[in-house]
N, C-alpha and C positions, 0 to 999 in steps of 0.2 A: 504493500500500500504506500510506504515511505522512502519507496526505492529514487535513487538519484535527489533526495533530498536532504540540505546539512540542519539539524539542529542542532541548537549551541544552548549546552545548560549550562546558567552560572553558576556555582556553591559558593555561599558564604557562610561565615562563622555562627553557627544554630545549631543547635541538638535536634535540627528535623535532616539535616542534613545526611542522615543515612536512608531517609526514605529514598531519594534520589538513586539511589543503587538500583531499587527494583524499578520506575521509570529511566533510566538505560537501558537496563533492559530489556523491558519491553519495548520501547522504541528500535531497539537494535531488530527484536526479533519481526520489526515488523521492514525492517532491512535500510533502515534511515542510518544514512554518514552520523553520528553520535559524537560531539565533541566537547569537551568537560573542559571549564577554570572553575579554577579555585582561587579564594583568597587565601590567605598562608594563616590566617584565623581556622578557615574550615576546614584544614588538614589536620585540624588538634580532636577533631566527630570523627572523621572518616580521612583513611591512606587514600591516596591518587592514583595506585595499583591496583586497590576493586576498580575505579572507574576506567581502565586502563587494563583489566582483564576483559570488563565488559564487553565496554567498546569497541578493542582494536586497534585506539588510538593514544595517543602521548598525550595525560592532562598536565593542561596549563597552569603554571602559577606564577611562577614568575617571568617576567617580561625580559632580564636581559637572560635566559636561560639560554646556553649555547648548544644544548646537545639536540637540537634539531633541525631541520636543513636549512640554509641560508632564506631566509626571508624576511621582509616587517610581518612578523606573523601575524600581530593584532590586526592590523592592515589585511593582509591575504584571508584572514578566517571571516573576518566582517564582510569581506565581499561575496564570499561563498555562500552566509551564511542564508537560510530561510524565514527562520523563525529563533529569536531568542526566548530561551524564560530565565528569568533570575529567582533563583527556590532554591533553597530560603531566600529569602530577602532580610538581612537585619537592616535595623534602624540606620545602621551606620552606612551600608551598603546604597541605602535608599537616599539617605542625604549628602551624599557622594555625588551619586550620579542627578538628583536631581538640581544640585548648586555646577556642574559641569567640573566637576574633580576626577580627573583618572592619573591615580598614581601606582597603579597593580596591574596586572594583566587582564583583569574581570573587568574596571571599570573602564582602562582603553579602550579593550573589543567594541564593549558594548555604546561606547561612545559613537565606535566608528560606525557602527554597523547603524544598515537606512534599510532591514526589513522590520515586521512585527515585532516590537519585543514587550513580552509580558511580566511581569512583577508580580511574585506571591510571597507576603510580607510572612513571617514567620516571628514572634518575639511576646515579654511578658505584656498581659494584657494594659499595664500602665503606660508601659512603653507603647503600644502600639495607639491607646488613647490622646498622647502627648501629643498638642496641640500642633508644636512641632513636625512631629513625623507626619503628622495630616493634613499640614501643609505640603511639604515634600511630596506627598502621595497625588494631592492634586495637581502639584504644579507638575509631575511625572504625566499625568493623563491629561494634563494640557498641552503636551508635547506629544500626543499621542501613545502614547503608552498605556498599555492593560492593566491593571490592576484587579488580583483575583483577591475577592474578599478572606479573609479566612475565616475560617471554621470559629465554632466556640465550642471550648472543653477544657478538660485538665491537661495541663502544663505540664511542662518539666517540673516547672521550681513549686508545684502544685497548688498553681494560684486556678479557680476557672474562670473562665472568660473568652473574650476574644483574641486571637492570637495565633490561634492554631494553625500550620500548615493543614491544606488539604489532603487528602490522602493520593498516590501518586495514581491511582486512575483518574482522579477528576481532573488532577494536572495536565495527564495523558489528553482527555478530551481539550483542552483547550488549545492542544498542541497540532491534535488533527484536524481540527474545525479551522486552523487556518492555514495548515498545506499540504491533507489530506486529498483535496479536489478541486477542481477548476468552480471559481464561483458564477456556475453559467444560470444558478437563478437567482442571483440577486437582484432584490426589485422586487421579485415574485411573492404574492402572498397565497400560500396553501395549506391546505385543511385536512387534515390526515383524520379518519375513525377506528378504531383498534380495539381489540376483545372483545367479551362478552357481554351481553346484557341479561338482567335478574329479575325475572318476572314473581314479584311475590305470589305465594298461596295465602297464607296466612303473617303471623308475626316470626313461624320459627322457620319454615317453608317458602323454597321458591324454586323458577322455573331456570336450568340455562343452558350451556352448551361447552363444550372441551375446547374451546379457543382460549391461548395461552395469550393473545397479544402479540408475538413475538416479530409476525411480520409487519403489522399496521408502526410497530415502535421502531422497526429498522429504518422505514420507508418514511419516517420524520426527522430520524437520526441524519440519514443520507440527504433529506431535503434541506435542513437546518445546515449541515456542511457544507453544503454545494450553495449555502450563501441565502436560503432564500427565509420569510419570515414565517415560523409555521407554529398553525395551533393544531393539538393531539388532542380530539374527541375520543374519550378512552374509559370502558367498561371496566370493571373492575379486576385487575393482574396480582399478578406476585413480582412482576416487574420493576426496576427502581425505572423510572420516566428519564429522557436524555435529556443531556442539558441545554439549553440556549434553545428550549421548546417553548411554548405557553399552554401546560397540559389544562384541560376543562374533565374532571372525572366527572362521570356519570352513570347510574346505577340501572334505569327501565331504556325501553325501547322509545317510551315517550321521552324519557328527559334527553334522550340522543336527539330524537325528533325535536326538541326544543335548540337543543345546541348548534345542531348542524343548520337547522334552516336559518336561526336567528343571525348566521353569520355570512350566510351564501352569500349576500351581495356582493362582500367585501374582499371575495378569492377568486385568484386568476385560475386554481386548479383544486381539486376537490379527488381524492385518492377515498374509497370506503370501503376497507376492509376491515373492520366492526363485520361481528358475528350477530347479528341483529333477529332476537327472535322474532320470528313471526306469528307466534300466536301468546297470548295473555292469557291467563282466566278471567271469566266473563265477572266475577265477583270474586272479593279478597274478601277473607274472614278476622275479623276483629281480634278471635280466640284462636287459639289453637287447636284445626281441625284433630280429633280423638280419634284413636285407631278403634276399629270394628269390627264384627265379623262381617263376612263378605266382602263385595268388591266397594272400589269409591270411585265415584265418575266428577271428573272436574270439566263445568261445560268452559269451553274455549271462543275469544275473539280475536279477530284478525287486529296486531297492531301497523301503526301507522307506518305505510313505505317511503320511508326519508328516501331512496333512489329513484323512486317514481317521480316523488314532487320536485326535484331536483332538475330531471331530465325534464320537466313536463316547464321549468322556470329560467333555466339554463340559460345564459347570452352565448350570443356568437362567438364571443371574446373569453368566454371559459369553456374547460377544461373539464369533464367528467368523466371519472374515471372507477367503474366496481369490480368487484372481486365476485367469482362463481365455484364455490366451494362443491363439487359434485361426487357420487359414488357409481354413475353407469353414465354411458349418452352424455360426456363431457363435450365435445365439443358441439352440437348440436344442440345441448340444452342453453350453454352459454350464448352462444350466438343469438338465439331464442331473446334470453334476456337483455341481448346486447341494443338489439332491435324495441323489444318493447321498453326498453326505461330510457332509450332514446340516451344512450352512451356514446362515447368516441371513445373509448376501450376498455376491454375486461377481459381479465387477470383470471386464467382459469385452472385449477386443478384438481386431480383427484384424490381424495383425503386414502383411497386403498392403492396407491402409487409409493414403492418403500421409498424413504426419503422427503415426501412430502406431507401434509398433515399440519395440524395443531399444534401439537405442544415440540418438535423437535428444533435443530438452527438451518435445518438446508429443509431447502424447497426444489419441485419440477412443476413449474410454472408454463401454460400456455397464451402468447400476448397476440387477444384476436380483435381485431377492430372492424371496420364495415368493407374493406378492402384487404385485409391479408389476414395471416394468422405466423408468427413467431412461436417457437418453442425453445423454451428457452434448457439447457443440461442441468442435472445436477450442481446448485448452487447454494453456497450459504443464503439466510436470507437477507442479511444486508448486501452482496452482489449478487440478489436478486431484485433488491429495491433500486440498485444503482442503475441496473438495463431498463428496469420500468420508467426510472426516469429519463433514461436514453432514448427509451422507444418515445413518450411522449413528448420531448425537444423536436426529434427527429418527425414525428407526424404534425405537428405545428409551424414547422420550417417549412416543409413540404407545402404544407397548404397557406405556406404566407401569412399566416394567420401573427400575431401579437398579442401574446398574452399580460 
C-alpha cells in the first residue's frame, strides 16, 4: 500500500517513545521507505538499533554524524520525504520548531521539509495545559501543521489527564489518510450505510441479520482517504468506526430511513450497503412476550425502502449506488433490482461463495450497472471498496457527468 513512499518519524524525548517501535513496523510491513530521528533526549526510552533493525535504515541523530554517505542529509531526506509525524512530540520539541529553532537533526529535517507534517504532542497533563505550549501548538497549525489531539488517561508520572500519546494504530491512520491514495475525491460528499438493522419484538427481543458491517466500514474508510467528506449511516457492529468519518448510528430500518433520506440532498454519491431489514413486526409488545406451549406467530410489515425512494429522488448529478446480497439467481436477481430502484450500480454477491459473506475480511464481489457487469477476484474488503470506487470515477468520467 506504502510502496515507493518515504515516511519520516520524528522521536523525541517521552516515555511514549517506545510505542513508535511497533508503528515502524507496521509501516515497514506495509512496505513504506521508514526513516527514524531522534533527538539525543529520546535515545535515553529507546536505542536507535530497534528503529534500525526495523527499518533497514540508519536513524538519525545527530546532524554532523559522518558515518553515512556524503550528503546535506537533512536536506536530501526532506526532499524525499512524504509525510512527516513528530511522536512524541515534547513541549520542548514543539516550541523548537514552532519559534523556527533547528539545532538537532529532528528539528533541521523537519524544518526543511514542504510535505505534510503532523505533530502528536505527548507530555504531563500540566504541561500540555501551559498556556504556553498552546500557543506553540497553534501557531504550529497556523503554518499548517496537524496537530493530533491526544488521548486522556494515566500517565507515566500517574497524573490522569490529557496528555497521552495515541496509540500507534490511530497514528498509523493519520499517516495513510495522507499518502495512502491519490485524493481523487476530494470535494466529494458521500454517504456510506453499513450493518444491520434491529427490529424490536418486545423490550428483551428483536429482529436482525448476520451483517458484521465490515464492508459498508471499509468502503468509508477508502472514501474518507481518497480525500472525500463522508458520513457512515451505520447499524449497530462490534466494529471500532474509522476515523476522519462523521459516523450517524442507528438502530431500526426507520431510523436508517430517517438518516439517509434526511441527508440525500447534500451527497454527490450515496454507497448502501446496510443490511436493511425488510420486514418489522406489525406491533411491538410493551412486556415481554412469555414462552408457551405451542407455536407463536409474529404478524409482519413491510418497512420503508430507503433504495426505492432514493432512486425514485435521485438528480442527475448523483451517484446511486446498492448492494445485492443473494443465495441463487445472482446475477439476474441483481440486475432485476438494479433496474427497479432505478440505480447506476450494484455491488452483487453471493453470501454461499467461500470467501465472500458477512462477517469474514475478503469479498467476490460482482460490479453490474445498466451497461456491463465487472467481477471482480478474491479480495480483501477494503481492495474491494477501492475498485468500487474505481468503477464509479471511471463510469462518471465516461459519461461526462460531474459529480
Amino acid at each position: 500500500m506504502l510502496k515507493g513512499k518515504t515516511v519520516v518519524l520524528a522521536v523525541s524525548g517521552s516515555i511514549a517513545a517506545y510505542k513508535i517501535a511497533s508503528l515502524a513496523s507496521a509501516l515497514g510491513k506495509l512496505h513504506a521507505d521508514v526513516q527514524v530521528l531522534m533527538t539525543q533526549n529520546a535515545t535515553n526510552f529507546i536505542n536507535p538499533i530497534t528503529f534500525e533493525t526495523l527499518t533497514g535504515n540508519k536513524c538519525l541523530v545527530d546532524t554532523f554524524d559522518r558515518n553515512f554517505q556524503y550528503s546535506v542529509e537533512h536536506v536530501a531526506l526532506a526532499k524525499r520525504a512524504d509525510v512527516v509525524l513528530v511522536a512524541p512530540a515534547s513541549a520542548n520539541v514543539i516550541g523548537k520548531i514552532a519559534n523556527g529553532i533547528a539545532d538537532d537533526m529532528l528539528t533541521t529535517t523537519v524544518m526543511a521539509c514542504k510535505c505534510k507534517k503532523i505533530i502528536s504532542p505527548a507530555m504531563n497533563t500540566q504541561m500540555f495545559e501551559n498556556p504556553i505550549v498552546q500557543d506553540n501548538l497553534k501557531k504550529l497549525e497556523h503554518y499548517g501543521y496537524e496537530v493530533i489531539q491526544p488521548a486522556v488517561g494515566l500517565l507515566a508520572c500517574k497524573d490522569v489527564g490529557a496528555g497521552k500519546m495515541p496509540e500507534p494504530e490511530t497514528l498509523l491512520e493519520y499517516i495513510l489518510r495522507e499518502v495512502a491514495y491519490e485524493k481523487d475525491l476530494k470535494g466529494k460528499k458521500i454517504l456510506v450505510t453499513a450493518g444491520p438493522t434491529q427490529e424490536p419484538i418486545d423490550p428483551v427481543r428483536y429482529l436482525t441479520n448476520h451483517s458484521s458491517g465490515k464492508m459498508g466500514y471499509a468502503i468509508a474508510k477508502v472514501c474518507s482517504m481518497r480525500g472525500a467528506d463522508v458520513t457512515l449511516v451505520s447499524g449497530k457492529t462490534a466494529i471500532k468506526p474509522p476515523l476522519f468519518v462523521n459516523v450517524v448510528p442507528v438502530t431500526t430500518a426507520r431510523d436508517m430511513y430517517e438518516a439517509v433520506t434526511s441527508r440525500f440532498d447534500q451527497q454527490d454519491i450515496v454507497i448502501k450497503a446496510a443490511a436493511v431489514a425488510d420486514y418489522r413486526p406489525k406491533t411491538i409488545s410493551d412486556q415481554k412476550v412469555k414462552k408457551a406451549d405451542g407455536e407463536l406467530s409474529i404478524e409482519m410489515e413491510r418497512t420503508d425502502d430507503i433504495l426505492k425512494y432514493l432512486g425514485e429522488h435521485k438528480r442527475e448529478d448523483q451517484f446511486l449506488c446498492g448492494f445485492s446480497m443473494e443465495t441463487e439467481h445472482m446475477l439476474e436477481n441483481s440486475r432485476k433490482k438494479l433496474e427497479k430502484k432505478n440505480l447506476d450500480m450494484i455491488v452483487a454477491n453471493n453470501v454461499k461463495v467461500e470467501g465472500a459473506g458477512f462477517a469474514g475480511d475478503t469479498n467476490i464481489v460482482t460490479l453490474i450497472t445498466k451497461d456491463d457487469e465487472t467481477q471482480l477476484p478474491l479480495l480483501s474488503k477494503e481492495e474491494t471498496a477501492v475498485e468500487i470506487m474505481n468503477k464509479i470515477l471511471e463510469i462518471t468520467a465516461e459519461k461526462g457527468r460531474t459529480l
